[in-house]
C-alpha positions, 0 to 999 in steps of 0.5 A: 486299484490306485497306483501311486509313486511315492519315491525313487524305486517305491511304489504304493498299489492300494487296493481291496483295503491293503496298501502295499509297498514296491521297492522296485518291481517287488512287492515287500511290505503291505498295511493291512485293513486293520491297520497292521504292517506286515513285511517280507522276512526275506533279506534285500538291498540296503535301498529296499530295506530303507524303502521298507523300514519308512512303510512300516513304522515301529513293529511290522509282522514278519511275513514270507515273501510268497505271501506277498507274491500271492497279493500281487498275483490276486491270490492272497485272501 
């Protein structure tokens, strides 16, 4: 697992081939292996919203924020 800061409040965890987004403590936007974005369908701060949007680019996949919780707790398949 490789951690890296990548701004103020942001926060990129690489690991098993998924790249994920941190805006604070909380996981809210992943690249997946096949190079696909998926981000939270939950609504946060403006911040955490600009945090997102610079992740992901152009057409990002819709996903709930369990899923994303599930990757941090290593359940996500």
């Amino acid at each position: 697992m490789k951690v890296k800061s990548i701004g103020s409040n942001q926060t990129e965890v690489s690991a098993n081939g998924c790249r994920v987004l941190y805006s604070y403590e909380t996981p809210v936007a992943l690249e997946a292996p096949s190079g696909k974005y998926y981000k939270t369908d939950q609504k946060w701060s403006v911040t955490t919203s600009k945090h997102i949007n610079r992740f992901v680019g152009g057409s990002p996949i819709l996903v709930s924020q369990d899923l994303l919780d599930d990757w941090q707790n290593g359940d996500f398949a």
